[in-house]
N, CA, C and O atoms as CSV, one atom per row, in Angstrom:
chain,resi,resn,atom,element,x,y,z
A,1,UNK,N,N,-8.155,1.171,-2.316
A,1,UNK,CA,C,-8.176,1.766,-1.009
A,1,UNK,C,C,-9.335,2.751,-0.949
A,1,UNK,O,O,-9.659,3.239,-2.032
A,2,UNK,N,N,-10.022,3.130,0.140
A,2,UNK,CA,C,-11.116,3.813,0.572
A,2,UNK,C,C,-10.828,5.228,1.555
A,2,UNK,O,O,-10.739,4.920,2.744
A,3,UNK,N,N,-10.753,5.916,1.430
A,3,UNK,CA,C,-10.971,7.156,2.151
A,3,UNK,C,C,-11.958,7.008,3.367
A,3,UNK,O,O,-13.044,6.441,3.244
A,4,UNK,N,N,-11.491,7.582,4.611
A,4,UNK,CA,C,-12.049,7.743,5.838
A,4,UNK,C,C,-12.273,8.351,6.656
A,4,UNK,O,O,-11.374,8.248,7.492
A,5,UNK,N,N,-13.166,9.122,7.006
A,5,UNK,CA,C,-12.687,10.063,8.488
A,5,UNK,C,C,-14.054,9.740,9.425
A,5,UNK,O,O,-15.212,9.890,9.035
A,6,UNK,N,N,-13.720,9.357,10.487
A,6,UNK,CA,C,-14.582,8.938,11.910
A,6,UNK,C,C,-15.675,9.742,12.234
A,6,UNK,O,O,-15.272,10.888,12.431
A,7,UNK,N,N,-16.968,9.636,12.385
A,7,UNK,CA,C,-17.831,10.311,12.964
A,7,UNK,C,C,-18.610,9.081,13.748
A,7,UNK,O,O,-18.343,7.891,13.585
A,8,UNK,N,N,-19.731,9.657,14.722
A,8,UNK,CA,C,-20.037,8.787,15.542
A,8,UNK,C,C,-21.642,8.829,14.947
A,8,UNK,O,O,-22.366,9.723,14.509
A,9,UNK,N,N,-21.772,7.515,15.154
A,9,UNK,CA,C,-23.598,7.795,14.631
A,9,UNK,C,C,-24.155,7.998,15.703
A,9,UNK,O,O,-24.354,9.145,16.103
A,10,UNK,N,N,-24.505,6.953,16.362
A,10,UNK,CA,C,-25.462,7.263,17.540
A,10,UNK,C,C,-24.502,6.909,18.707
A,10,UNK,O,O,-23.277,7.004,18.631
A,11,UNK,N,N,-25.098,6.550,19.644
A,11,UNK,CA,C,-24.354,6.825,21.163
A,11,UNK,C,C,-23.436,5.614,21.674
A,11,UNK,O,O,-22.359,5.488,22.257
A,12,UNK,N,N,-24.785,4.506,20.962
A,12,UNK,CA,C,-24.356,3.373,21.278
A,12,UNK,C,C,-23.342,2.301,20.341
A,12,UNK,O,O,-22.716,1.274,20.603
A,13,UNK,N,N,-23.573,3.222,18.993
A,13,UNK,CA,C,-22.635,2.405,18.173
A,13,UNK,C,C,-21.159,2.973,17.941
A,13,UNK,O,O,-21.011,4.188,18.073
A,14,UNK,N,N,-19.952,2.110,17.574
A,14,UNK,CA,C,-18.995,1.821,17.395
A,14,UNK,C,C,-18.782,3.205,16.410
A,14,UNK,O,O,-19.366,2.941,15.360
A,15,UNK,N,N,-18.372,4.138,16.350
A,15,UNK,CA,C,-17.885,5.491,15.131
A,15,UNK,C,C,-17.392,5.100,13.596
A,15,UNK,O,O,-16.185,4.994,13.375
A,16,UNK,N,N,-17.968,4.975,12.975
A,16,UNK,CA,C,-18.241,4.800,11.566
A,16,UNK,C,C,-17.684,5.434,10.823
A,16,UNK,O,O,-18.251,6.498,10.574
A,17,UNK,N,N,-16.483,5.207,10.159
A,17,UNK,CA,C,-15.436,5.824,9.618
A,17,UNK,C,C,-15.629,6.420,7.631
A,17,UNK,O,O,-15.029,5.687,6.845
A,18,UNK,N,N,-16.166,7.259,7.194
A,18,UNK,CA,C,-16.035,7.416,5.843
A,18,UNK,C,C,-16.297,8.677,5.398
A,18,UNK,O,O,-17.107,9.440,5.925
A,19,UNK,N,N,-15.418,8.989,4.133
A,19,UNK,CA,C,-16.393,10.482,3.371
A,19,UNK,C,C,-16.920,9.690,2.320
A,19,UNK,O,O,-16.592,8.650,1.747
A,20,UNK,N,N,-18.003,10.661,2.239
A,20,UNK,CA,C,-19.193,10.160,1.010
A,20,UNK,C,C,-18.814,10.273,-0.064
A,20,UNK,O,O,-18.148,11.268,-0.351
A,21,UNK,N,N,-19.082,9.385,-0.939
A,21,UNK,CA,C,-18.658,9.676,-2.074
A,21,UNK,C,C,-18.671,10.794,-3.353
A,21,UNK,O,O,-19.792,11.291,-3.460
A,22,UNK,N,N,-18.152,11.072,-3.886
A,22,UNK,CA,C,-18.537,12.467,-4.715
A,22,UNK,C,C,-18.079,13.219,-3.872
A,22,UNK,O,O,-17.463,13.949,-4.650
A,23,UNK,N,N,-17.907,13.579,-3.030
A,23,UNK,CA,C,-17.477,14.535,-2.136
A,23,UNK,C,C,-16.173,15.253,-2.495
A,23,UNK,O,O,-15.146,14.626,-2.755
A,24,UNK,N,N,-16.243,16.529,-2.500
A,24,UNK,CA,C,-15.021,18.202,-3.022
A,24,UNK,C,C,-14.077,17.475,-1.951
A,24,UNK,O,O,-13.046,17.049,-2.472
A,25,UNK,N,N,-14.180,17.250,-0.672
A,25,UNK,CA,C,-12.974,17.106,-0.039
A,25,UNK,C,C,-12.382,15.631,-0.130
A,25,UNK,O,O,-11.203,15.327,0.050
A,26,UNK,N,N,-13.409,14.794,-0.437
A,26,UNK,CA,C,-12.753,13.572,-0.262
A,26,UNK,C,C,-11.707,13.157,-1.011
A,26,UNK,O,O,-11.075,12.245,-0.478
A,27,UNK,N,N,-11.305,13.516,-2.073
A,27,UNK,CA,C,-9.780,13.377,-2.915
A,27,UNK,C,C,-8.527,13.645,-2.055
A,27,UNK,O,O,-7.564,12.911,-1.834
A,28,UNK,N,N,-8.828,15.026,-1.584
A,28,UNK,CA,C,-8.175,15.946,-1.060
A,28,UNK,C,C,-7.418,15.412,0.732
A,28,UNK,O,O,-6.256,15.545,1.115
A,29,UNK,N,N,-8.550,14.846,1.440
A,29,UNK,CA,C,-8.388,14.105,2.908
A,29,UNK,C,C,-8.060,12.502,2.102
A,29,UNK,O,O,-7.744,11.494,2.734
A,30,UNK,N,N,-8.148,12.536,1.294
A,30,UNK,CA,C,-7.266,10.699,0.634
A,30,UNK,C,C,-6.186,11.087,0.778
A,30,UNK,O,O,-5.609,10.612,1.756
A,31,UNK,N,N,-5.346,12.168,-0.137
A,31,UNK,CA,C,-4.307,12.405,-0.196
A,31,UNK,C,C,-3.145,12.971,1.156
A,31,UNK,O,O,-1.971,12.604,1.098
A,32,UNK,N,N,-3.521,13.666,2.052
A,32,UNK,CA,C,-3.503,13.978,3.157
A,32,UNK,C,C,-3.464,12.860,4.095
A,32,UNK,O,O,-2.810,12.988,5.130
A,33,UNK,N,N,-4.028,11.892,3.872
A,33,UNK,CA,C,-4.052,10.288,4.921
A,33,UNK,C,C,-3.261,9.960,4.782
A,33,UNK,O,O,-2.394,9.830,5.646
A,34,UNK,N,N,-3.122,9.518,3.045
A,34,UNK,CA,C,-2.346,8.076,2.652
A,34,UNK,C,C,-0.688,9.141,2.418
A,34,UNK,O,O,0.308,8.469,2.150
A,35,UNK,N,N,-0.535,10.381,2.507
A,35,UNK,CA,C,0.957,10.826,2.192
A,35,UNK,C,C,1.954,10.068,2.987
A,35,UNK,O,O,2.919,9.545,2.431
A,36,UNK,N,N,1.730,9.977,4.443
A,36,UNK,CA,C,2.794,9.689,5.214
A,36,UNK,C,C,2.835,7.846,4.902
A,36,UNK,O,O,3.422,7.154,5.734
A,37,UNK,N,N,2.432,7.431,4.144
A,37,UNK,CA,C,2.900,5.914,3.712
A,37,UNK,C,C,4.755,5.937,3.076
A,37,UNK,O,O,5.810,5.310,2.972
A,38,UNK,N,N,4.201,6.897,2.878
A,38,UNK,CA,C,6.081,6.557,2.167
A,38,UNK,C,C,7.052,7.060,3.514
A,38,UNK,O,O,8.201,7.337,3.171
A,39,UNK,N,N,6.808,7.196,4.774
A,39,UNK,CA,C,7.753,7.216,5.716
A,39,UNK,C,C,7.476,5.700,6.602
A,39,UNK,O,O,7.924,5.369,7.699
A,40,UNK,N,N,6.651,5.022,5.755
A,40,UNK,CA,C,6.727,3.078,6.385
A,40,UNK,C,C,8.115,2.501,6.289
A,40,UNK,O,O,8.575,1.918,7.271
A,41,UNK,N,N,8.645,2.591,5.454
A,41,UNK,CA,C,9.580,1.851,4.849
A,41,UNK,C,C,11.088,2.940,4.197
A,41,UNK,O,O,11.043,3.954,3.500
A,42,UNK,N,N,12.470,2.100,4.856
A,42,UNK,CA,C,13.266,2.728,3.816
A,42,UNK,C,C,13.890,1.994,2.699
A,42,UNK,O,O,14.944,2.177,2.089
A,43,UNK,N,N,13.111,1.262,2.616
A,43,UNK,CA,C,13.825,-0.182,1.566
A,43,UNK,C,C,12.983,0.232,0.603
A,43,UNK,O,O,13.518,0.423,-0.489
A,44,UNK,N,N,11.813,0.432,0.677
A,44,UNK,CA,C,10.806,0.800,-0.297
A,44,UNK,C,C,10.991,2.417,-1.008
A,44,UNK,O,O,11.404,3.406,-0.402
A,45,UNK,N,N,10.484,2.347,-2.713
A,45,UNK,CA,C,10.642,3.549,-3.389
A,45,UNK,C,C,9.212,3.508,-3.441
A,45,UNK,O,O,8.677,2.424,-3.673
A,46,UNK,N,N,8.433,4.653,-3.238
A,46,UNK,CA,C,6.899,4.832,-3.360
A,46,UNK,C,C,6.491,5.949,-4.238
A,46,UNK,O,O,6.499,7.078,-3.748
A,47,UNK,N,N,6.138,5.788,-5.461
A,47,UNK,CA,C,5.140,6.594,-6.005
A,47,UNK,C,C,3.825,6.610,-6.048
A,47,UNK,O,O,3.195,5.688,-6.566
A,48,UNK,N,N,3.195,7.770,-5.453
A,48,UNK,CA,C,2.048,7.846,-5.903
A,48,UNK,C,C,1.410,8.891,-6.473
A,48,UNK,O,O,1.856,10.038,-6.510
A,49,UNK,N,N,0.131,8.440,-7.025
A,49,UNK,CA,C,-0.578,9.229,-8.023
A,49,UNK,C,C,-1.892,8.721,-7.875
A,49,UNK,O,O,-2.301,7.583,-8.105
A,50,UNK,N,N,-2.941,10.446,-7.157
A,50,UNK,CA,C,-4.042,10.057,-7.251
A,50,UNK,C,C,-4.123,9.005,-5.771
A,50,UNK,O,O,-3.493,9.007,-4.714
A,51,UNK,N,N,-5.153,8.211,-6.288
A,51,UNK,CA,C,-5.558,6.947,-5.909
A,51,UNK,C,C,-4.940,5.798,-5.638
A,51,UNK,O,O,-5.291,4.915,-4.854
A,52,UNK,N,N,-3.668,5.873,-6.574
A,52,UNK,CA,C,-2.370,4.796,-6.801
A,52,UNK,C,C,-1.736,4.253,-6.523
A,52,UNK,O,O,-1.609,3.472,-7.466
A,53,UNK,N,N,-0.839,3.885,-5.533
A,53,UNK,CA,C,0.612,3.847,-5.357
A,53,UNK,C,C,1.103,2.605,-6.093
A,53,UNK,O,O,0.394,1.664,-6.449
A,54,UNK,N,N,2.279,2.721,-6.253
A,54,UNK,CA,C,3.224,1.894,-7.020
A,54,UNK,C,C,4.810,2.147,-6.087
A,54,UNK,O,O,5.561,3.115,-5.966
A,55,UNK,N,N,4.818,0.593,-5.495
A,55,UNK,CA,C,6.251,0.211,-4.659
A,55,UNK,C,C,7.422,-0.606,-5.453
A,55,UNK,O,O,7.413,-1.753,-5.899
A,56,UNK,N,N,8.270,0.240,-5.465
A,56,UNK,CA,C,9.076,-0.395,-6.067
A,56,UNK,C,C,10.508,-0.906,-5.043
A,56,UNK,O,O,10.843,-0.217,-4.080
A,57,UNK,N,N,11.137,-1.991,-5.363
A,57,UNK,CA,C,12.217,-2.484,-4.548
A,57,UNK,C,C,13.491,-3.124,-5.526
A,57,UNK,O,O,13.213,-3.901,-6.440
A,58,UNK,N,N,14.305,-2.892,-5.362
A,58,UNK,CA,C,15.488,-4.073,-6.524
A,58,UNK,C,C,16.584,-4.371,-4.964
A,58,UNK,O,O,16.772,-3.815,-3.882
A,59,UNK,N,N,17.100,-5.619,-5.718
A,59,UNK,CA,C,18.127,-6.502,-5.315
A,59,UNK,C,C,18.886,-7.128,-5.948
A,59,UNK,O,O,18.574,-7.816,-6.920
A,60,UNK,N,N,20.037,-6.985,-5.484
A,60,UNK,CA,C,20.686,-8.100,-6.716
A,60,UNK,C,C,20.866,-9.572,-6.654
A,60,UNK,O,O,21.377,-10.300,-7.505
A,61,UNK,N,N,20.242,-9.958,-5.233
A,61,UNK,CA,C,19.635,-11.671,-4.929
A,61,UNK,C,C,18.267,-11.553,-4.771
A,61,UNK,O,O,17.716,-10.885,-3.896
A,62,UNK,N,N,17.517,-12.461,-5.960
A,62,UNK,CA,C,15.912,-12.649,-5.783
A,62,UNK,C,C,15.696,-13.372,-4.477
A,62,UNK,O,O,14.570,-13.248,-3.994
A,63,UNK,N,N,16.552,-14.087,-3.834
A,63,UNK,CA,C,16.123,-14.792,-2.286
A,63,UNK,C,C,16.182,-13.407,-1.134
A,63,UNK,O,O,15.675,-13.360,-0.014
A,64,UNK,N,N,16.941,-12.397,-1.815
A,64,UNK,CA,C,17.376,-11.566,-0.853
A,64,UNK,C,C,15.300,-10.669,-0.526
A,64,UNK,O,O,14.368,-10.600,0.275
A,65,UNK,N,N,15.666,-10.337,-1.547
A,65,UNK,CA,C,14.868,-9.383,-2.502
A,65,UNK,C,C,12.886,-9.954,-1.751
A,65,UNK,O,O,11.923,-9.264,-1.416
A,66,UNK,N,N,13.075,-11.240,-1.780
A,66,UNK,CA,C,11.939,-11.701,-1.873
A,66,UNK,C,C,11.753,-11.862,-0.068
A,66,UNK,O,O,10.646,-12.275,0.279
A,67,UNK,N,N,12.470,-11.649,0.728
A,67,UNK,CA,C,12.800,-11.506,2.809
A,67,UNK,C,C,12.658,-10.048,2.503
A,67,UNK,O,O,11.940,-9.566,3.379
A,68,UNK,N,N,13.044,-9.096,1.606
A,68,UNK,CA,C,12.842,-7.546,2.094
A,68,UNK,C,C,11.394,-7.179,1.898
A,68,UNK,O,O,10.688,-6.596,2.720
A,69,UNK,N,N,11.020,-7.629,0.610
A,69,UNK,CA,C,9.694,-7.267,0.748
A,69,UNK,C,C,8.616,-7.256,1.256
A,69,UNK,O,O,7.689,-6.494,1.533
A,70,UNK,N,N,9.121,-8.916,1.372
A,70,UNK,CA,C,8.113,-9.501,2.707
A,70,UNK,C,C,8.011,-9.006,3.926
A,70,UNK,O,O,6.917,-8.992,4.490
A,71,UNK,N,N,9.053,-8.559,4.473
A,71,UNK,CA,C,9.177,-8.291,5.562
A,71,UNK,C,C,8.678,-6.966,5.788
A,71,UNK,O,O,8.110,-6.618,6.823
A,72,UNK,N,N,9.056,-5.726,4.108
A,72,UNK,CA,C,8.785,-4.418,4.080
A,72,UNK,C,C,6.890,-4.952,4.325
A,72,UNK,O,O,6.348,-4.570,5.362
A,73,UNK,N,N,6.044,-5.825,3.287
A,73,UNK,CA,C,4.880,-5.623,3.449
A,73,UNK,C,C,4.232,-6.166,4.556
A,73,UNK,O,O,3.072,-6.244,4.152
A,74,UNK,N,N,4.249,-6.637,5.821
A,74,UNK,CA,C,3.925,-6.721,6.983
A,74,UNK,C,C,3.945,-5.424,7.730
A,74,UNK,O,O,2.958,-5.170,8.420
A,75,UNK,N,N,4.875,-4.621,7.690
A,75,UNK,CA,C,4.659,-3.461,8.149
A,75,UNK,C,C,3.784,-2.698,7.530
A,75,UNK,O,O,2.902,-2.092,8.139
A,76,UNK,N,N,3.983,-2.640,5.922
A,76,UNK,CA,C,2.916,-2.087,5.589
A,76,UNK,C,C,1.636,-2.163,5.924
A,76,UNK,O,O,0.954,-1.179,6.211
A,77,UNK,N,N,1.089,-3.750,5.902
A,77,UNK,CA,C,-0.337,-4.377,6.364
A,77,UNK,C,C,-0.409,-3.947,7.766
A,77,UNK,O,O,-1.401,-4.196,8.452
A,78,UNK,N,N,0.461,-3.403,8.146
A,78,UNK,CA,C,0.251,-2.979,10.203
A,78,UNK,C,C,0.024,-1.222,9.994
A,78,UNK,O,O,-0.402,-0.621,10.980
A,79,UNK,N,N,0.268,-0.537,8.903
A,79,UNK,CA,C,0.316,0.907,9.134
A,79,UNK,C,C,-1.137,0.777,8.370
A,79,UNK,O,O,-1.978,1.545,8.836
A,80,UNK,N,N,-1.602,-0.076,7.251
A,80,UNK,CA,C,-3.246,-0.274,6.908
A,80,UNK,C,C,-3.711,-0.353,7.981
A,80,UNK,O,O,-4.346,0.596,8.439
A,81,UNK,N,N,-3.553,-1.338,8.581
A,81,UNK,CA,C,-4.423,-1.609,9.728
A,81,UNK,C,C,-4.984,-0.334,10.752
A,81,UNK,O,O,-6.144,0.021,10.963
A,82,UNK,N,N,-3.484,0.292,11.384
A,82,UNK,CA,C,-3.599,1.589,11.930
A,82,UNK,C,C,-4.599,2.446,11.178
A,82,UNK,O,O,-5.590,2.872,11.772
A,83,UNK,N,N,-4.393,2.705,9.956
A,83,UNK,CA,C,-4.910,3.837,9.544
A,83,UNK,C,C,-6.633,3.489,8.849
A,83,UNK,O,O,-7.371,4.272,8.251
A,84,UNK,N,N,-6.870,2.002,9.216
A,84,UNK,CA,C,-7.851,1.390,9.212
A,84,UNK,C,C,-8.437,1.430,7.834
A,84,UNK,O,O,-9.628,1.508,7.534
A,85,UNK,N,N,-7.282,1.355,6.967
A,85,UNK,CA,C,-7.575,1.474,5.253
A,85,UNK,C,C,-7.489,-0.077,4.701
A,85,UNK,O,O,-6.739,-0.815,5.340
A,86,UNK,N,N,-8.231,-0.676,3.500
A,86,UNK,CA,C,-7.607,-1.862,3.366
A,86,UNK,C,C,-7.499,-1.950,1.838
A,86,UNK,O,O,-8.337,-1.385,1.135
A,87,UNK,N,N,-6.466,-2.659,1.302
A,87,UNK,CA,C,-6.085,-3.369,0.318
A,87,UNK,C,C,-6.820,-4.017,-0.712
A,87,UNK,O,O,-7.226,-5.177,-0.647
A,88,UNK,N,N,-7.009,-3.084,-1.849
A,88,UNK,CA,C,-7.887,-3.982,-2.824
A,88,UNK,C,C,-7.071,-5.285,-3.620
A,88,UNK,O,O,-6.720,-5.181,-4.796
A,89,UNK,N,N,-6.854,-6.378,-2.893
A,89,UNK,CA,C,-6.105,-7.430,-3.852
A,89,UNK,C,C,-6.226,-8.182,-4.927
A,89,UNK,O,O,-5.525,-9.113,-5.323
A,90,UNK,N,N,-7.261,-7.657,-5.407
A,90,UNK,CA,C,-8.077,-8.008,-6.597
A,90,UNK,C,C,-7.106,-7.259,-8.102
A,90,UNK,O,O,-6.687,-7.804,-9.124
A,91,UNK,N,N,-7.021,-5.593,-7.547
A,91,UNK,CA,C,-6.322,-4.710,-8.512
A,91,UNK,C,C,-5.026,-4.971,-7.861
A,91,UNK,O,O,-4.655,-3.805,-7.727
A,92,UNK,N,N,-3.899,-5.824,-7.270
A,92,UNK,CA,C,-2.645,-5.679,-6.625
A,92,UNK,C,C,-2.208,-6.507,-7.374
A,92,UNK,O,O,-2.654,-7.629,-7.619
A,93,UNK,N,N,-1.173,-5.909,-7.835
A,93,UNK,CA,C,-0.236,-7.094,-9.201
A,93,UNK,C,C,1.284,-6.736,-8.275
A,93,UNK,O,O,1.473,-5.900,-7.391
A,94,UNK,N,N,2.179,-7.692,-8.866
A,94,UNK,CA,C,3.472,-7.320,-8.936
A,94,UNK,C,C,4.148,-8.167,-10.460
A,94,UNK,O,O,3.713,-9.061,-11.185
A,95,UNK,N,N,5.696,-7.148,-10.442
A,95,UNK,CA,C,6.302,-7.710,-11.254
A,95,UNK,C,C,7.366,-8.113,-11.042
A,95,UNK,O,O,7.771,-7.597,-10.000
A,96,UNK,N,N,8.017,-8.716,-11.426
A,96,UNK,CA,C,9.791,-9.165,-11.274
A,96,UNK,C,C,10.347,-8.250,-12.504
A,96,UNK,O,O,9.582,-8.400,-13.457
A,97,UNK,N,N,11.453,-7.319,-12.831
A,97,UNK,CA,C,12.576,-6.910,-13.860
A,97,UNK,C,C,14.270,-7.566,-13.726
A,97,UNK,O,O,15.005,-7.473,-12.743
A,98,UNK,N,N,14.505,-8.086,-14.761
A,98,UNK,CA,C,15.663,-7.975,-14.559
A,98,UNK,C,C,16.531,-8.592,-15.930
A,98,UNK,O,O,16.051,-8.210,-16.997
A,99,UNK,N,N,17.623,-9.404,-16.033
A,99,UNK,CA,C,18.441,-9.222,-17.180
A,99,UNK,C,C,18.056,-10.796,-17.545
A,99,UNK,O,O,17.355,-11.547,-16.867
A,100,UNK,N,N,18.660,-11.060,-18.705
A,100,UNK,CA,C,17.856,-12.645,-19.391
A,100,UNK,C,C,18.438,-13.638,-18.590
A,100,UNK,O,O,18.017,-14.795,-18.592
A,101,UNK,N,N,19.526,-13.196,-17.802
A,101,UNK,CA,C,20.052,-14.717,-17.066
A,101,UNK,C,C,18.773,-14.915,-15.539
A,101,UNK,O,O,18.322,-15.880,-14.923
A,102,UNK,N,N,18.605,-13.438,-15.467
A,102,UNK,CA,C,17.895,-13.246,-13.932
A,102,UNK,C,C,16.276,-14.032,-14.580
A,102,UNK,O,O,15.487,-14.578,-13.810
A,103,UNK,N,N,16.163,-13.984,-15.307
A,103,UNK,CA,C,14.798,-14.479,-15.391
A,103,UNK,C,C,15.148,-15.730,-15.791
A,103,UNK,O,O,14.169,-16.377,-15.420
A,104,UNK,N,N,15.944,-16.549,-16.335
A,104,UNK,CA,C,16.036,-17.919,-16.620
A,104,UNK,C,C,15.993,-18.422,-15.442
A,104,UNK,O,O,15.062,-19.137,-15.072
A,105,UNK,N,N,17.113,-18.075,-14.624
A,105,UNK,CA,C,17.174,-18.837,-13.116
A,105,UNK,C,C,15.815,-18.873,-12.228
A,105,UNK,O,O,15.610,-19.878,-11.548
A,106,UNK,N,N,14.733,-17.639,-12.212
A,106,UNK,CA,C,13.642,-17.783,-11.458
A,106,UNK,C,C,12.921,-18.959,-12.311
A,106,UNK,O,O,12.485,-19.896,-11.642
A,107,UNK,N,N,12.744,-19.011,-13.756
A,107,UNK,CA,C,12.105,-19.725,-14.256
A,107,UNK,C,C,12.509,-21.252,-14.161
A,107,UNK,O,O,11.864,-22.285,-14.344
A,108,UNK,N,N,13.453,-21.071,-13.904
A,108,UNK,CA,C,14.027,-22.862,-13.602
A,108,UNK,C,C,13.655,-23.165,-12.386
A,108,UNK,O,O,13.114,-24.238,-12.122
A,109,UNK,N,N,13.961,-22.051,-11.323
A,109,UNK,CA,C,13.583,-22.516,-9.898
A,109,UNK,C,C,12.035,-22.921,-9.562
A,109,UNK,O,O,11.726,-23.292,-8.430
């Protein structure tokens, strides 16, 4: 994710959204942007750190589990959008946890 704040260049162009890099405040207006992400969702547990976040969700049906998230990350991709930040999916992993029967059954399915 990228840090942003709007200024206008010239008259005729579209307002050009960024802090420069290296920049004393730009950590600082990251953190301040991206805080209110964790009032997207109440299905979602959100930590973050830094630069970070890490979403976490459990269910005790993976069919269940796999409609909440989905559904939680569409909203998410709509409050990016708003806040005109985007998604590095390159660094975006997920994982599945759960007990040895819960992973046999995904692995069979």
């Amino acid at each position: 994710m990228s840090s942003k704040i709007c200024t206008k260049n010239r008259v005729n162009q579209a307002p050009c959204c960024r802090v420069p890099q290296g920049s004393i405040l730009g950590p600082k207006l990251f953190l301040i942007y991206i805080n209110d992400i964790i009032n997207t969702s109440d299905m979602l547990k959100f930590i973050l750190f830094a630069d970070d976040t890490t979403i976490l969700c459990s269910h005790h049906n993976l069919g269940d589990l796999v409609k909440i998230v989905n559904a939680e990350l569409e909203i998410l991709c709509n409050w990016f959008a708003v806040y005109k930040l985007s998604l590095s999916v390159a660094k975006t992993n997920y994982m599945l946890l759960g007990s040895e029967y819960f992973a046999c059954t995904i692995i069979s399915s």
